[in-house]
MIROBA-215794 format. One record per residue: x, y, z of N, C-alpha, C in turn. Coordinates in steps of 0.05 Angstrom, whole numbers, plus 5000, padded with zeros to 4 digits. Layout:
! residues N
XYZXYZXYZ ...
END
This chain:
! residues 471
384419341857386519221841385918931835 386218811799386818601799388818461787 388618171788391318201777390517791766 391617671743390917431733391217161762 393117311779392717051810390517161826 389517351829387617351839385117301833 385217311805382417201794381716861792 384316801798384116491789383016351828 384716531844384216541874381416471876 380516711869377516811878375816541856 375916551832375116301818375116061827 376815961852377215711858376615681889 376315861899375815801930374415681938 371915501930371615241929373515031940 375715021923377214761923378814841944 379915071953381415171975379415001999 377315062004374815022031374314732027 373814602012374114212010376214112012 379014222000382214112009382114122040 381014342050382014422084380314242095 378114222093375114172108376313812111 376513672086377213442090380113462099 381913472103385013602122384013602147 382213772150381913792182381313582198 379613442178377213272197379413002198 382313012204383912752208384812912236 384612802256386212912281388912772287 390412862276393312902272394612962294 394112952323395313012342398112812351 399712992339402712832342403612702372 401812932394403212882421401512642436 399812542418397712352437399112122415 400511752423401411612407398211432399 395811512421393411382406393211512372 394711632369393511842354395011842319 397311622331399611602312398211612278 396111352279395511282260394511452239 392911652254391211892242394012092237 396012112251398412362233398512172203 399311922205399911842188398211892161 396211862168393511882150394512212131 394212302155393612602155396212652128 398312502131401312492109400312452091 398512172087398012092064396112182043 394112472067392412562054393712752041 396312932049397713172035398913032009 399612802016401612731999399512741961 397912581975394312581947394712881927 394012971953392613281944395613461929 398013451941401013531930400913361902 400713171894399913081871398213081855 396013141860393313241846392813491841 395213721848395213941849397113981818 399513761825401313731800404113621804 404913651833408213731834408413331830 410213441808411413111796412912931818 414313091844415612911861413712931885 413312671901411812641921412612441937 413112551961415312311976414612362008 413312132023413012082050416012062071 416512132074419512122089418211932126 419311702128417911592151420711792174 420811822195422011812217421511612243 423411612269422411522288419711582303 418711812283416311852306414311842291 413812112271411312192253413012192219 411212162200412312212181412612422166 414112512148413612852140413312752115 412412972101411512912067414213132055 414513182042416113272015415213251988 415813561973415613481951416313571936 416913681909418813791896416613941858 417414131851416714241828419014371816 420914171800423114431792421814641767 423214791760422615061746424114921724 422915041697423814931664426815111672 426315321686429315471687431915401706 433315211692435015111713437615291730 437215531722438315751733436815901758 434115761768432015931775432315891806 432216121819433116001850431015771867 431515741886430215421891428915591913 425615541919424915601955424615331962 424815291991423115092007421115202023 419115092029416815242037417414952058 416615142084415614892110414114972124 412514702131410314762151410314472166 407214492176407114232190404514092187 403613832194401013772191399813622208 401413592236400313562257399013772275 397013732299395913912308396213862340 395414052354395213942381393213922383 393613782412390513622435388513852437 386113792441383913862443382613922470 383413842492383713892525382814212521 381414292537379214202551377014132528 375913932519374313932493371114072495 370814032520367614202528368714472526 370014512516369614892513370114912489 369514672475369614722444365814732432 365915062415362815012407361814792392 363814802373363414602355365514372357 364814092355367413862352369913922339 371913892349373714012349374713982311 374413642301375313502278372713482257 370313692263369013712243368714092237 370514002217371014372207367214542201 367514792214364314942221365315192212 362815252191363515512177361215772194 363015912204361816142229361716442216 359716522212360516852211360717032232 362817162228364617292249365217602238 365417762261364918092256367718062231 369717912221371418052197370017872172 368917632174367317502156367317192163 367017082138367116832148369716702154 369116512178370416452187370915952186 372915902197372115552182373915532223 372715402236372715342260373415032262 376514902274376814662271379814642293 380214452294383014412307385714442284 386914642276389014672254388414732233 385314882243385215062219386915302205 388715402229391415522211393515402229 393515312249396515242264396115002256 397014752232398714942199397114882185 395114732179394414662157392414862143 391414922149391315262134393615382124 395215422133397715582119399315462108 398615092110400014912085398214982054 395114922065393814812044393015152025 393815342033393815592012395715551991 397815352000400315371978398715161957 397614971964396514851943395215081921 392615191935391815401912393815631898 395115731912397415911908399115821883 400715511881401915471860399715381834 397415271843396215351813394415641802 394815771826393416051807396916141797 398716091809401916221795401816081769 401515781759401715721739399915791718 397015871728394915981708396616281699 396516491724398216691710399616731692 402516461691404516581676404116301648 401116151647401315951627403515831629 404315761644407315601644406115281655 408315071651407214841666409314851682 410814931688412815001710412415271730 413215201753413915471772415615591757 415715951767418216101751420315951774 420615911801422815841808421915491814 424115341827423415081832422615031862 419515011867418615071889418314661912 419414691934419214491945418314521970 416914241979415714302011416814092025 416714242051417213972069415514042094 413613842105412413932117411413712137 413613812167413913552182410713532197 411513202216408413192231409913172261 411913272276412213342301412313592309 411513802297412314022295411014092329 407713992334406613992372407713892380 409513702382410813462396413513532399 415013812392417413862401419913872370 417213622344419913632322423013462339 422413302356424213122359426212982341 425612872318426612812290427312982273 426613162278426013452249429713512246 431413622262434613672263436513312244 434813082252435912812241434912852216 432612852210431612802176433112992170 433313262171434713482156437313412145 438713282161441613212158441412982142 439112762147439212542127438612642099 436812832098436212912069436213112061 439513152068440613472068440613582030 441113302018441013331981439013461975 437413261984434313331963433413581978 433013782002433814012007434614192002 436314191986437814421979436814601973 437414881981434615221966436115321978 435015561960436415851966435216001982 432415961985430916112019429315892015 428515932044426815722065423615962069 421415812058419116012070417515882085 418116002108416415842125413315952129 410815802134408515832131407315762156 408615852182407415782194407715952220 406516192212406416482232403716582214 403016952231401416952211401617352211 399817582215399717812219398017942232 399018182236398118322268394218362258 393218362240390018412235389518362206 387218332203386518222176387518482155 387018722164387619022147390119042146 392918932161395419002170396918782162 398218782126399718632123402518602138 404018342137406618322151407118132147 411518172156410217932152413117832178 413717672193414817582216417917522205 419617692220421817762212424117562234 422517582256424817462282423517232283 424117012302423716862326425716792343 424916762372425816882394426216452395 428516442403430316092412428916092445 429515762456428615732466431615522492 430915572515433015422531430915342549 431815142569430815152586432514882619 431414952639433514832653432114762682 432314562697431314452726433214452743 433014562763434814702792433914472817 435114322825436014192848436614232875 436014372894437214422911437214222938 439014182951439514022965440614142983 440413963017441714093044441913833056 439413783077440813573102439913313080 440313073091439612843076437812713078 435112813096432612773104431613023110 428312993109427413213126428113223153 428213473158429113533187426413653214 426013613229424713753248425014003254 423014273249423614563245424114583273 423614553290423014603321426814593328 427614283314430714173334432514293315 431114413285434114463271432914623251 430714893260430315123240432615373255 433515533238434515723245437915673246 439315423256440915333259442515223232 440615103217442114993180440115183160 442015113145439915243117437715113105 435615143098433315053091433215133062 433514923040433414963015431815043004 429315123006427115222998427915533000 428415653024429915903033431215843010 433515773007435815832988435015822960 433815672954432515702924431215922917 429015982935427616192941429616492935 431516532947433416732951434516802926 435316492904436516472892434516612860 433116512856430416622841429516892845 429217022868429517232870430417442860 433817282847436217492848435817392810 433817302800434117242765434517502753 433617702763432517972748433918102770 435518402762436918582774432918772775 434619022793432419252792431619392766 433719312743432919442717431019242700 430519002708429118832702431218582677 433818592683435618462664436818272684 436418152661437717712671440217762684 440717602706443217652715445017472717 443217172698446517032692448617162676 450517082689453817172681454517142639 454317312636455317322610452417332591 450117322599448017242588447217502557 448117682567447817902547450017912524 452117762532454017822517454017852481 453017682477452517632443448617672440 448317772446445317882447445818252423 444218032405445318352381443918502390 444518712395442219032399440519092366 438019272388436319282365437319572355 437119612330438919862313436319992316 437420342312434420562309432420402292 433320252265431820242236429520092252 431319862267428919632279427519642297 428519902318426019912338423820082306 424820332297422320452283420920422273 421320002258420119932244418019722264 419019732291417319572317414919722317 415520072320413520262322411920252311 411420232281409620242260406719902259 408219832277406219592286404219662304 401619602299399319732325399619632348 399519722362400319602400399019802419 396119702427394519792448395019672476 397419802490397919622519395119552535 393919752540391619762553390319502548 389419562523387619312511388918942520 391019042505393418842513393518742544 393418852554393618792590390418702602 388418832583385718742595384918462579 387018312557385818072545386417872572 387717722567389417412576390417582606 391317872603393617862627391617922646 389718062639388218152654388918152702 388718312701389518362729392518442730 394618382710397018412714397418652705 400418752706401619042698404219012667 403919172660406119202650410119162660 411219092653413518912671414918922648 418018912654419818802649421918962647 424618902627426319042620426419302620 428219462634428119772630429619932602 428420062591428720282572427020072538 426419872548424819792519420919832524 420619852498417319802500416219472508 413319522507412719212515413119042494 412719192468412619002449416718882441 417619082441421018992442421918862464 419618842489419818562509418418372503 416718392481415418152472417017932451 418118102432419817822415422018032412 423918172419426018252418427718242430 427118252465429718132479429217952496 430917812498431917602513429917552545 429417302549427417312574428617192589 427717132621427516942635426416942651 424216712654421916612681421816362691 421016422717421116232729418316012721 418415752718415815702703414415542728 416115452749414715242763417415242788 415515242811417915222843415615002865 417414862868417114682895418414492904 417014332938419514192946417514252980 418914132993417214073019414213953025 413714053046410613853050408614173039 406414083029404014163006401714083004 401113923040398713773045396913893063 395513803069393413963092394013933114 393714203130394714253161398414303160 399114213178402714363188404214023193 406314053167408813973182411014083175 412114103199413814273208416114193207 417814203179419814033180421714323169 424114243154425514423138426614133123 425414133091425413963070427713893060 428613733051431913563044432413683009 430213822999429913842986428514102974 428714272947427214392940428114422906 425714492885426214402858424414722835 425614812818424914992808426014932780 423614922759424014982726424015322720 425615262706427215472689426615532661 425615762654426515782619427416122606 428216062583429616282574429416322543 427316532540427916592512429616792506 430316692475432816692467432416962431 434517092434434317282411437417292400 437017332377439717252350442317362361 443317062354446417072362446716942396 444816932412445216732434444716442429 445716282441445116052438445515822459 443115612458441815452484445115412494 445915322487448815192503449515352517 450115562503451615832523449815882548 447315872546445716022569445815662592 445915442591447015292601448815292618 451415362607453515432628452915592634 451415892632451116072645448616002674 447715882667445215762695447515632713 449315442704450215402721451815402739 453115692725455415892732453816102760 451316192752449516352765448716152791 448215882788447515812810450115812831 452115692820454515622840455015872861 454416152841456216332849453816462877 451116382869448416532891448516302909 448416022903448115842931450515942960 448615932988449615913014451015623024 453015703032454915423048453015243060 452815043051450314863068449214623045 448614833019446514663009448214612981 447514362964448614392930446114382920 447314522890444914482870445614222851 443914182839443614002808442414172785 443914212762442314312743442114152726 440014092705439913952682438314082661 439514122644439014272628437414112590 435814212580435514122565437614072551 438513862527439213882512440313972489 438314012468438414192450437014432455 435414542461434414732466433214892433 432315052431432215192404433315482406 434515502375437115692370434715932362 435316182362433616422354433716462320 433016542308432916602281431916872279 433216992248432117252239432117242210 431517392199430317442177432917782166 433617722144435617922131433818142128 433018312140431418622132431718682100 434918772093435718862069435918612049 434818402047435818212027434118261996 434418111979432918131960431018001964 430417671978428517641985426417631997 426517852019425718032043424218222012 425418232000424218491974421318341971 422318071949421018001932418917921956 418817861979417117772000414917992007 415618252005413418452017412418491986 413818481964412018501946409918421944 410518141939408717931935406117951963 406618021986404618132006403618381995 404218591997402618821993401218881961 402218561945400418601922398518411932 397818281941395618021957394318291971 395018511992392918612008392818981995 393919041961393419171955394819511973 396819331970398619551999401119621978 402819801999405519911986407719712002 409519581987411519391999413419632023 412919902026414420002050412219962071 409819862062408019882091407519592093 408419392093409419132102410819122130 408219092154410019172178411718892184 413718902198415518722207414818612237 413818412231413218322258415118082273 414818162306417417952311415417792330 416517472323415117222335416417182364 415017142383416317192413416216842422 415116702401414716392414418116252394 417916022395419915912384419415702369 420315532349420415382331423215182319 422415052306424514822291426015072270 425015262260426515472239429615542244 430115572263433915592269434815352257 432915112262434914862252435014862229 432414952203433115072186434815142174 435415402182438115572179440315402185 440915322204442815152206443614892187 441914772181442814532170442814582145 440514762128440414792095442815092087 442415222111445015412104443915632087 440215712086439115962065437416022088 437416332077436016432086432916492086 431916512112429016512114426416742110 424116732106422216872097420216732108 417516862119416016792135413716902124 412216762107409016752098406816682114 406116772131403116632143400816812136 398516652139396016792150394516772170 394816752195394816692222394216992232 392217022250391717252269391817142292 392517372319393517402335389617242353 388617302333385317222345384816912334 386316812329384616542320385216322342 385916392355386116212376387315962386 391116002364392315842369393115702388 392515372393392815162420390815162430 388615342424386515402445383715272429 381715322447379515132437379015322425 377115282406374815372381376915572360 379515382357381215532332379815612313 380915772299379415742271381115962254 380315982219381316182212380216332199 380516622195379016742174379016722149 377916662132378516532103379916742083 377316992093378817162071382517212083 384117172099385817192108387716892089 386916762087387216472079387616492043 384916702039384816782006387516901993 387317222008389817282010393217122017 392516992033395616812032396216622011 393616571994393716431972395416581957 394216761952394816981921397817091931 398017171964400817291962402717061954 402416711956404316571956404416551927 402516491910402416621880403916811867 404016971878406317271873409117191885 408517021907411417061912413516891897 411816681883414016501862414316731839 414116981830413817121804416417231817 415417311832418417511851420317471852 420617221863422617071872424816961852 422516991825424316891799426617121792 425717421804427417611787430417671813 429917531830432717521847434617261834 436917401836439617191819438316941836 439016701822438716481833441416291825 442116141820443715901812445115931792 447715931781449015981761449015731748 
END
């Protein structure tokens, strides 16, 4: 199959591989503040290239931390629905860097059993899955000879996104105007194999919380006062224990309550996704078992329901040889992912409802709980732009928009705040595989994966035009 965006795609992939290659080589690492200067850079380099591409508005937005770029293309059709496309253009640290083949900030073109491949720090976690939209809106404008998008296409594309997006919930609200759209596409997920279009329907919110436990007001001597008081380590210990019932479900109080169930349509459409446990258990988990929740698969324990693990426990002496005390003290992090319709606050009181009610006469807890936490997000199955979205995919990978599998994201993101603050609904474009090695050393992406995300984002402004937009 061809079609006038893909020829313009394939015609230009050149300029796609020099936009990225020079992108990459700025290390943008938001979470290191040596590093500030180079996010900044890294702004000013999108901001160039978002202009040299065409879009008439181009605007650095500073924050307290990193700056985000923005930018704007309205459509000659002022009826024409509005997207915002977001991503990000910071990257993370490079730790351990000796297990990188190649330097991490000089992009290396590798051939790899699906083809070639461009090896760099953010080669798609984002700037890969920013810099396709560049090619994407000019093969859409060669297509339709227009000097306008069919709809009015805008980006925003913060630089804390490794760093937590600390600012990201403030700027939204400051520049809630210039914002405004009717869906949000976010570009920064990707699909289950290079052959297996998709496209990421959920993401799973995020809580999290630190447990305190307390007893005598010093360490005590095990010998003059074990057996006799409670030892908070015991009690914490006891308390952790009891997170998960025998069916493998959370047992803070109320924790299920607003936890939407998954309908027949959405486990069947879970099914149709490839999932080799085996394989799966001999990558990363290797030595471990299959676990968790009773009556779901692994993969509907992977981004569909609700989690909770313990991430980190201690407290007493942890030095060489024996002391023999019973500790004044013992301390355990907490976290909890989160699926649509729960939210961080609620599971808050619920930790701290759960601890009061499991602690023994003797000892108190302290909880402190993050703050904001991140809210869960989904994606409308039946919407129109869920339509115009698998179109525009299964014409990029030459597929039928019913075989557009739905994949659900089990990590978390700034996208709830999204939803929340602009009030439209979301759509999730990446080109990201499960193999490229996001956070991890020797990232990289597959290009032809990168080609395709071009051309589908190409299609997806054509699409997008034939859903009602703005009266």
């Amino acid at each position: 199959m061809s079609s006038p965006e893909r020829e313009y795609v394939r015609s230009h992939l050149e300029d796609l591989h020099a936009d990225l290659e020079a992108w990459l080589r700025i290390p943008s690492i938001s979470a290191d503040p040596a590093h500030a200067p180079d996010v900044v850079r890294s702004a000013e380099w999108l901001a160039e290239a978002l202009r040299s591409t065409g879009f008439p508005t181009v605007e650095i937005w500073p924050t307290p931390g990193a700056p985000a770029v923005f930018a704007e293309w309205p459509s000659a059709d002022p009826g024409a629905p509005v997207a915002l496309v977001y991503g990000h253009h910071d990257v993370q640290p490079v730790d351990p860097v000796e297990l990188w083949v190649h330097p991490p900030f000089e992009p290396t073109l590798v051939e790899g059993p699906d083809g070639p491949e461009l090896h760099a720090r953010g080669a798609i976690d984002d700037k890969g899955n920013v810099a396709m939209h560049l090619l994407g809106m000019r093969a859409h404008l060669a297509a339709t000879g227009g000097d306008s998008p069919a709809v009015t296409v805008k980006l925003l594309v913060e630089g804390e996104e490794e760093s937590g997006s600390r600012h990201f919930t403030a700027l939204l609200k400051e520049r809630r105007a210039q914002l405004d759209c009717d869906v949000v596409v976010v570009s920064d997920t990707g699909m289950a194999a290079p052959d297996l279009p998709g496209a990421v329907v959920s993401m799973r919110g995020l809580a999290g919380a630190e447990i305190t436990v307390r007893g005598p007001a010093v360490d005590l001597h095990s010998g003059s006062f074990g057996g006799a008081v409670p030892n908070p380590l015991h009690a914490l210990a006891e308390l952790l224990a009891g997170l998960h019932d025998e069916q493998g479900r959370v047992t803070l109080p109320g924790f299920y309550d607003k936890v939407r169930p998954l309908g027949d349509r959405e486990r069947e459409l879970m099914t149709r996704v490839p999932f080799d446990e085996q394989a799966w258990l001999a990558g990363p988990a290797a030595g471990s078992a299959a676990h968790g929740e009773a009556g779901f698969s692994t993969l509907e324990r992977l981004g569909a329901r609700p989690t909770a693990e313990v991430n980190g426990m201690w407290g007493g002496y942890q030095g060489p040889g024996h002391k023999t005390i019973i500790p004044a003290e013992a301390h355990a992090k907490i976290s909890f992912r989160l699926v649509a319709d729960q939210a961080p606050a609620d599971v808050a009181d619920q930790v701290r409802a759960w601890v009061d009610q499991g602690l023994p006469e003797g000892v108190t807890a302290e909880v402190r709980v993050e703050k904001a936490g991140v809210a869960p997000c989904a994606s409308d199955l039946d919407s129109p732009g869920m339509a115009a979205l698998r179109r525009a995919i299964a014409e990029a990978w030459d597929g039928d928009p019913d075989e557009v599998l739905s994949l659900r994201e089990g990590g978390s993101g700034p996208e709830a705040a999204l939803v929340e603050q602009l009030g439209a609904p979301l759509l999730f474009l990446g080109a990201g595989l499960p193999t490229d090695r996001i956070h991890s050393p020797n990232e990289r992406v597959l290009l032809s994966m990168l080609h395709r995300g071009a051309e589908a984002a190409a299609h997806l402004w054509r699409e997008l035009a034939l859903v009602p937009g703005r009266s």
